[in-house]
C-alpha positions in Angstrom: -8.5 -15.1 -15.8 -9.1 -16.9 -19.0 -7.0 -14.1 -21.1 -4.1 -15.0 -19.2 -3.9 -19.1 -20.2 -0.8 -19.9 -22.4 0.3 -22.7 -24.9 2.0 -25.8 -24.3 4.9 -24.7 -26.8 4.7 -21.0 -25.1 4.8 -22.0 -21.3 7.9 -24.5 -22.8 9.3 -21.3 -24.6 8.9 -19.6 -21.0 10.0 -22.3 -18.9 13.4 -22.5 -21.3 14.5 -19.0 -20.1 13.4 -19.9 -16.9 15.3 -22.7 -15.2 13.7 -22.3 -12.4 10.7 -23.1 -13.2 11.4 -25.6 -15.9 13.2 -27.5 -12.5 9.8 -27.6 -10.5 7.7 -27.7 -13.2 5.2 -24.5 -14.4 2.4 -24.5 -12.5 -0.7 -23.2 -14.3 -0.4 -19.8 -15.1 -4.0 -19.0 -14.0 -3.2 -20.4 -10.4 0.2 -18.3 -10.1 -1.7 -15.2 -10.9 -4.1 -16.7 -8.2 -2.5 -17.3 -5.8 -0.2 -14.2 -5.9 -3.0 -11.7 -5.9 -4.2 -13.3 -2.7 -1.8 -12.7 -0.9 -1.2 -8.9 -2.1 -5.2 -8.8 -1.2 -4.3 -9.9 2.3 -1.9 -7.4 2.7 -3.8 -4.6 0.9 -7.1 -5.6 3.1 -5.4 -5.3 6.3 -4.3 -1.6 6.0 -8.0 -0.5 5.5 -9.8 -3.3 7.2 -9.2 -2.0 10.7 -10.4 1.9 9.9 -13.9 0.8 10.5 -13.3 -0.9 13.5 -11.3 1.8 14.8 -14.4 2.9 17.3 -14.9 -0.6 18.5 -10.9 -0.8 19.0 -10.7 2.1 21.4 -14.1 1.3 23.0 -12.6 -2.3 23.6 -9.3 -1.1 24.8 -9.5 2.2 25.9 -7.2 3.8 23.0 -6.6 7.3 22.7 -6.9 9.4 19.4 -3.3 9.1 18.8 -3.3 5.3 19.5 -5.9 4.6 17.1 -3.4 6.7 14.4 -1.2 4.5 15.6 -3.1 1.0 14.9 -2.8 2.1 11.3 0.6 3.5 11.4 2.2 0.6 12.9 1.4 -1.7 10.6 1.8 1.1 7.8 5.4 2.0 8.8 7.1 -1.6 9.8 5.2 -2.7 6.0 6.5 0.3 4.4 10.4 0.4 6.3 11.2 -3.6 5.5 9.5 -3.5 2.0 13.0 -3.0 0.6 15.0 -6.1 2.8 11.5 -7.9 1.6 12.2 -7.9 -2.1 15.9 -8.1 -1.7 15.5 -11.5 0.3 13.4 -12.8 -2.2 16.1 -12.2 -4.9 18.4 -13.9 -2.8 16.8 -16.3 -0.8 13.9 -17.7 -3.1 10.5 -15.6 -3.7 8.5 -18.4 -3.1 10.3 -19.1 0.5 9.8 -15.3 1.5 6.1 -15.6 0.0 5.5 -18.5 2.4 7.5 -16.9 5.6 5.4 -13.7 4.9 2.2 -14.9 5.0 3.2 -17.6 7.9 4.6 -14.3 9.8 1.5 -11.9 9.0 -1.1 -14.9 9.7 0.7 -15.7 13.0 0.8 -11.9 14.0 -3.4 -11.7 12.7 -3.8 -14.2 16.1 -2.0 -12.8 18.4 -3.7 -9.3 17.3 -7.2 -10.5 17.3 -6.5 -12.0 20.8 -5.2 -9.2 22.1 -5.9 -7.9 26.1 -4.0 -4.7 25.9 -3.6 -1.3 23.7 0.6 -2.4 23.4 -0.2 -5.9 22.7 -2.6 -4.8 20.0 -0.1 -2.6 18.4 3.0 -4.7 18.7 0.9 -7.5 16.8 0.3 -4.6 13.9 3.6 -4.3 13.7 4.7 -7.6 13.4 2.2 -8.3 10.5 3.8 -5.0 8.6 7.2 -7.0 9.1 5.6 -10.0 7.4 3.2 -8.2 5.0 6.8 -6.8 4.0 8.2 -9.8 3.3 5.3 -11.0 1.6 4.4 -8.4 -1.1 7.5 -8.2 -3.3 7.5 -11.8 -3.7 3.7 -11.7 -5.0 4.6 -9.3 -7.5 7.9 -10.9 -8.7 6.4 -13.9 -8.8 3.9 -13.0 -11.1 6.5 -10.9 -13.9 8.7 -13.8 -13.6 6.0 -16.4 -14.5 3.9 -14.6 -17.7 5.6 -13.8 -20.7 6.3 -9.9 -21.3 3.9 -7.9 -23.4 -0.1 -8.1 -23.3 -0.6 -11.2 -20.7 2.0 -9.7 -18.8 -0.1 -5.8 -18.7 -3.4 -8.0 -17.9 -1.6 -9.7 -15.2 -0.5 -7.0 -13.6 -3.2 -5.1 -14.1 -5.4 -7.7 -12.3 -2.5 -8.1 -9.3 -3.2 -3.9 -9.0 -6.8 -4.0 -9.3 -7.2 -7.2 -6.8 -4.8 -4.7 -4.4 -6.7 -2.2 -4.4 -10.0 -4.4 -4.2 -8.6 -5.1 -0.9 -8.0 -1.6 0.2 -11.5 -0.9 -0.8 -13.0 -3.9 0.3 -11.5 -3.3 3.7 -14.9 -1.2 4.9 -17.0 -3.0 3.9 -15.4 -6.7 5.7 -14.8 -4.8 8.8 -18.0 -3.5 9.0 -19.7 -6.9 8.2 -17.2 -8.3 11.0 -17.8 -5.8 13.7 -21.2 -5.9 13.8 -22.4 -9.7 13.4 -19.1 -10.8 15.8 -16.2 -8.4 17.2 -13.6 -5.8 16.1 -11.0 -8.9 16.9 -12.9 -10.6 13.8 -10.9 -8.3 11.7 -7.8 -9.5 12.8 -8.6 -13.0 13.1 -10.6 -13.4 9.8 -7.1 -13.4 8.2 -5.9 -17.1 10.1 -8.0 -19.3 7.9 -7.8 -17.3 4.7 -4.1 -17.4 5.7 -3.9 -21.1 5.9 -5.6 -22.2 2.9 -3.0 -19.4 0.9 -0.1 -21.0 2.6 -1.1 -24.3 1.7 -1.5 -23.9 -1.9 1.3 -21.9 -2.3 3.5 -24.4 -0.3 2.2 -27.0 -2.9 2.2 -25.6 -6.0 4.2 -22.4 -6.3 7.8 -22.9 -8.2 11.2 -21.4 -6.1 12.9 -18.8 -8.0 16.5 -16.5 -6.8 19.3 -14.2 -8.1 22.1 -15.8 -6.6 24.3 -13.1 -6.7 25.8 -13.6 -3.6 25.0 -10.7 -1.8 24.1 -10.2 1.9 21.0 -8.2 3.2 21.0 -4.8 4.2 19.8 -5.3 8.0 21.1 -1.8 9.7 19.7 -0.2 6.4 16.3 -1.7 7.0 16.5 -0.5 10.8 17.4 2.6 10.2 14.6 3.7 7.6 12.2 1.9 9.8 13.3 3.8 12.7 13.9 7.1 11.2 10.0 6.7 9.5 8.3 5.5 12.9 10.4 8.8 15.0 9.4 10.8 11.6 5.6 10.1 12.1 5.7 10.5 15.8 7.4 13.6 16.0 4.6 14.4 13.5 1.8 13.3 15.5 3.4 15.3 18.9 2.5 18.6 16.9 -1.2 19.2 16.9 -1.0 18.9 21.1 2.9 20.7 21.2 3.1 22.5 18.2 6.6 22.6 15.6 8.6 24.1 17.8 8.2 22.8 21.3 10.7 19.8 22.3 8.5 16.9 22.6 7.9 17.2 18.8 11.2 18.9 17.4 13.4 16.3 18.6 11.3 13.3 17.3 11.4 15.5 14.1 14.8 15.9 14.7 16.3 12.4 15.3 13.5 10.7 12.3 15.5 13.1 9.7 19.0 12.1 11.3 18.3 8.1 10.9 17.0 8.8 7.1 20.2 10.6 6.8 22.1 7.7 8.2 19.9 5.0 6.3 21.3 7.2 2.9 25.2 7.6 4.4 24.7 3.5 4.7 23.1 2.6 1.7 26.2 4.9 -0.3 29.0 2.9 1.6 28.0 -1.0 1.8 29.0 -3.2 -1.0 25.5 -4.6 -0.6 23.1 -1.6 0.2 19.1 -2.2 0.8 18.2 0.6 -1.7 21.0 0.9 -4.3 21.4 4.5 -4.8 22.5 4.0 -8.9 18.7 2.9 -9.0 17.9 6.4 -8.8 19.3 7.3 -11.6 17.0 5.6 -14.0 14.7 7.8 -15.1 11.3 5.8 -14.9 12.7 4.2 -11.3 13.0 7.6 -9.5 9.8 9.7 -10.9 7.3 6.7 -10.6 8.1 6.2 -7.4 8.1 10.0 -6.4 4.8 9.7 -7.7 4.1 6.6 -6.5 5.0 8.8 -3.0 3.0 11.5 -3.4 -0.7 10.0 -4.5 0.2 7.2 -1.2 0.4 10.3 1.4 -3.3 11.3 -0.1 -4.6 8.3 -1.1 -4.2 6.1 1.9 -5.9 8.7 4.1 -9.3 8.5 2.4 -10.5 5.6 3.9 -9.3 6.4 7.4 -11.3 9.7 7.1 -14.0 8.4 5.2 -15.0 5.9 7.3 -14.4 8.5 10.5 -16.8 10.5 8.9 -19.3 8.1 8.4 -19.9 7.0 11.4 -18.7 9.9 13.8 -20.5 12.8 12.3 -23.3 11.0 9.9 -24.2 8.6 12.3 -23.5 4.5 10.1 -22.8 2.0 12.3 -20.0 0.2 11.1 -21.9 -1.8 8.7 -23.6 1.1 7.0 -20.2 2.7 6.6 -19.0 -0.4 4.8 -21.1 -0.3 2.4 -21.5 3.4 2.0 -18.0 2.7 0.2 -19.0 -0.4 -1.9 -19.3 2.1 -4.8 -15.3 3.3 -4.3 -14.6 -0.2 -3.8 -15.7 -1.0 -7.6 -14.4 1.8 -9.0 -11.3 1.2 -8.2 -11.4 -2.3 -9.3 -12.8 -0.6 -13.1 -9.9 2.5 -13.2 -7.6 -0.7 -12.7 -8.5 -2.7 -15.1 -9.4 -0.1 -17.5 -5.8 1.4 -17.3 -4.2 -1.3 -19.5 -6.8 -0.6 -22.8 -5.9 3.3 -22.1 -2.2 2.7 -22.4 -2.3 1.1 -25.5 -3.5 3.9 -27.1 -2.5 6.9 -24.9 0.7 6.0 -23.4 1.3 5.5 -19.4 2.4 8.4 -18.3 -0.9 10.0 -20.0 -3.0 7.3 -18.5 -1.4 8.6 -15.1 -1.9 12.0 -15.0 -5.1 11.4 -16.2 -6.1 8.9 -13.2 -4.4 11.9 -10.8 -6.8 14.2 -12.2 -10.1 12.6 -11.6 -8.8 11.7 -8.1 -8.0 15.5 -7.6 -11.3 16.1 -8.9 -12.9 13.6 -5.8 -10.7 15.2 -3.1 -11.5 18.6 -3.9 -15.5 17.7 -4.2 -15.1 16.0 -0.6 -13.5 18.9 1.2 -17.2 20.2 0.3 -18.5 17.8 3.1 -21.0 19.2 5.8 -22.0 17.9 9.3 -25.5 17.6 7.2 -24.3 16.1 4.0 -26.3 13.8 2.4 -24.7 10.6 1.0 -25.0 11.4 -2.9 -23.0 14.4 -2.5 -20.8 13.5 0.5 -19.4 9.9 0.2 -20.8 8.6 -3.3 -19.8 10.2 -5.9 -16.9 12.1 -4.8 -15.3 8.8 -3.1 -16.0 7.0 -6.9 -13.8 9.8 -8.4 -11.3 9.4 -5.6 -10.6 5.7 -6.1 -11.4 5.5 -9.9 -8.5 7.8 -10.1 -6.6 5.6 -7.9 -7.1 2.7 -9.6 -6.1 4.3 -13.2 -3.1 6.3 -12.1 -1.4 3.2 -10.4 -1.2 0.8 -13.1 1.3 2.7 -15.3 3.1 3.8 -12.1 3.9 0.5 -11.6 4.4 -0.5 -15.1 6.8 2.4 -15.6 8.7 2.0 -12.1 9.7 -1.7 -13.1 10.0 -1.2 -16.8 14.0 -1.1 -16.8 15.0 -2.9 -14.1 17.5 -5.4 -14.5 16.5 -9.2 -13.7 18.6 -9.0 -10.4 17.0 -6.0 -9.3 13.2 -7.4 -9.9 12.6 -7.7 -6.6 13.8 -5.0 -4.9 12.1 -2.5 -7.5 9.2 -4.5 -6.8 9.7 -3.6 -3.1 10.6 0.0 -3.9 7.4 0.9 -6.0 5.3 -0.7 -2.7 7.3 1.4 0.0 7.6 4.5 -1.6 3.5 4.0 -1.8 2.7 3.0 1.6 5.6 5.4 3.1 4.2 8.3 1.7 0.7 6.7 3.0 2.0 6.6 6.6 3.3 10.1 6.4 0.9 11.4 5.2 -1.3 9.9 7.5 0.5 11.4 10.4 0.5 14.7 8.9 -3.4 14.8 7.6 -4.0 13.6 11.0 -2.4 16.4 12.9 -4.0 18.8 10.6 -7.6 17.5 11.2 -7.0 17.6 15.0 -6.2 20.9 15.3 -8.7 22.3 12.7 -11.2 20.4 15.2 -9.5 21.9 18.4 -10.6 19.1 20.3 -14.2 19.3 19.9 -15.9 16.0 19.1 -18.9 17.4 17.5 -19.8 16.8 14.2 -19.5 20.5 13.1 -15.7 20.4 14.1 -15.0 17.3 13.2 -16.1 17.9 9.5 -13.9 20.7 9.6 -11.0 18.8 10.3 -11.9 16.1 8.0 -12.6 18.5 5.3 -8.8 20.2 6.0 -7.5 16.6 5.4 -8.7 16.5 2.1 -8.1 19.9 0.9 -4.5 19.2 1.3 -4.3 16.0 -0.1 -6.2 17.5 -3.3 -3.1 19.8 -3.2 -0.7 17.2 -3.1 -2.0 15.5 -5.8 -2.6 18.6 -7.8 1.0 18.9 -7.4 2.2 14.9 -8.2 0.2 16.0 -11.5 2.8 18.6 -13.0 5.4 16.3 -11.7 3.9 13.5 -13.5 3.9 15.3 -17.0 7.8 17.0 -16.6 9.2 13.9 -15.3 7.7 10.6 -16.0 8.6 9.1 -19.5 6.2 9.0 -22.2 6.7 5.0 -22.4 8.4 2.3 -20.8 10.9 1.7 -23.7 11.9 5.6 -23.4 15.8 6.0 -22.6 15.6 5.3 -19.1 18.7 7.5 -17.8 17.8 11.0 -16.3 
């Protein structure tokens, strides 16, 4: 962190533009960027962490294939449908206060999960910590931009804020595993209480309060509705492997998910004070980073669900060995994150971009090469380091570019945006990869069909990628300071 330390005269430079800080007085910068990347790490770990314990979960509670979809998807799609109301109340009610009722929410809902008796109770408390992992991520990311000066400390920061992220993501196997096997799959939920605490403590103490107050109300219907019309989306998704398209138990989840988007946009163009304001759209950066941003999430998110199912279903890990079968991913994410913000110096961000969606192209097209017999060189090592190295280089100047022109009002809810367009397109694609892999495997639970479907999964998600790459290069600027307009 030392990179990121300031000046006396500079932090009294940066506290003189920002009275809100000056009021509480700065706390170290190297703390800020501490404490902020915790909490994005808890929220990051927790949509990965439970994908080895997944076995354990149904074993424990008698889930069915479609529940255990749905242990991921709950938290997935309440995180991804409230992101928006989650940056907007930080604009408007303090970022710091939504940081602390986040984390209070998400750590409260981590109990009540762990200590869960039934399959409902165990999903319900998913969804509630997506509602406060929601709340809390915008606020770690605004947090951070508002509190380091723009330019070089600002790129490091954030670059660190991404790479911590997705440290968690990829970290996720390997504390589950560790969890499951010396205590209980309710470890993973639980693990989160203490860590919680001690965050919310420090950030209670020494985080500064910081708001637009613009005088605008939150969007509540709008959040319900996208939240609502993803959740019916994804169901009506996850009906079609056993009903196919066309029967009614999945056409008319299909059906009404599509109508509440629809109303979530009629909403969002009438309200004086809409969730998602639709003029956002318009900027060029805003709307193609976050298409992007949309398109690597629906492929990217799915690898360690199948991953891990691999591992252990048709390779035989315990839940240990599959943890740590993905250390390697785990770093290289970490180094494509970090090594993103030397690359766009020199070769721009959109560049660094398509190049990072490229090598992860490259690692989902290797994996869909997996056998029932596949060794782990050639089946989880090296294509899952392409995979994620590529992961971590492509979403640094996604984020970079997606914020770039946002006005200071609108921080928070770009923030929000750039994180739900990410973990929407996750949860979609989840349900959709999902459904594929099921019926490629027709049921069966041996290895030799299970591969099959797991190797489907990733074929298509090296499609989608493949085609997130030509819309990287026709519609991303070439640099953040590019006219900004479509």
């Amino acid at each position: 962190m030392t990179p990121m330390l300031e000046s006396a005269d500079a932090a009294a430079a940066r506290t003189s533009r920002l009275p809100w800080l000056r009021a509480r007085g700065a706390p170290p910068m190297w703390l800020v960027v501490a404490l902020t990347c915790a909490g994005q790490f808890l929220v990051v770990l927790d949509v990965s962490v439970v994908n080895v314990a997944l076995p354990s979960m149904r074993t424990g509670l008698g889930l069915s294939e479609q529940g255990l979809q749905w242990v991921v998807n709950a938290y997935a799609i309440a995180f991804a449908g409230f992101m928006l109301l989650g940056g907007r109340a930080g604009d408007l009610y303090g970022r710091k206060r939504m940081f602390l009722v986040g984390l209070g929410l998400f750590t409260l809902a981590s109990l009540a999960g762990g200590l869960a008796l039934d399959d409902w109770q165990l999903l319900l408390a998913r969804a509630v910590q997506g509602l406060g992992a929601a709340v809390l991520a915008p606020s770690t990311l605004t947090i951070l931009t508002a509190s380091v000066p723009e330019g070089a400390a600002r790129a490091r920061a954030i670059a660190t804020w991404t790479a911590v992220g997705a440290g968690g993501g990829a970290a996720g196997g390997l504390v589950g595993g560790l969890l499951v096997e010396t205590l209980s799959w309710r470890w993973v939920l639980l693990i989160n209480v203490p860590v919680g605490a001690v965050v919310l403590g420090a950030a209670a103490w020494f985080l500064a309060e910081g708001r637009e107050r613009d005088g605008r109300r939150l969007d509540l219907p709008g959040a319900l509705l996208v939240t609502a019309g993803l959740g019916t989306l994804a169901y009506g998704i996850s009906r079609t492997e056993a009903a196919g398209w066309t029967a009614p138990a999945a056409l008319l989840p299909l059906l009404a998910g599509l109508l509440l988007i629809g109303l979530f946009l009629a909403v969002e163009a009438r309200t004086a004070s809409p969730l998602m304001p639709l003029g956002l759209l318009r900027l060029r950066a805003v709307s193609s980073a976050n298409m992007a941003m949309f398109l690597c999430g629906s492929a990217m998110f799915c690898m360690w669900f199948f991953m891990t199912l691999y591992a252990q279903n048709v390779l035989g890990y315990t839940p240990l060995e599959a943890g740590l079968a993905l250390v390697p991913s785990s770093l290289a994410v970490i180094i494509g994150s970090k090594l993103a913000p030397r690359l766009m110096r020199g070769a721009g961000p959109r560049t660094v971009a398509v190049l990072g969606t490229l090598v992860a192209v490259a690692g989902f097209a290797w994996q869909s090469t997996m056998t029932a017999e596949g060794s782990y060189a050639t089946a989880i090592l090296f294509p899952g380091i392409l995979m994620m190295l590529g992961a971590g280089l492509a979403a640094t100047p996604l984020a970079s570019l997606a914020t770039s022109g946002a006005p200071p009002g609108e921080a928070g809810l770009v923030s929000g945006l750039v994180n739900t367009s990410r973990t929407m397109g996750g949860s979609l694609g989840l349900a959709v990869l999902s459904t594929l892999a099921a019926a490629r495997s027709a049921g069966s639970t041996t290895p030799q069909a299970l591969t099959e479907g797991y190797a489907s999964a990733f074929r298509v998600g090296a499609a989608v990628l493949a085609a997130g790459v030509l819309l990287m290069w026709v519609w991303l600027p070439r640099t953040a300071g590019e006219r900004q307009d479509r």
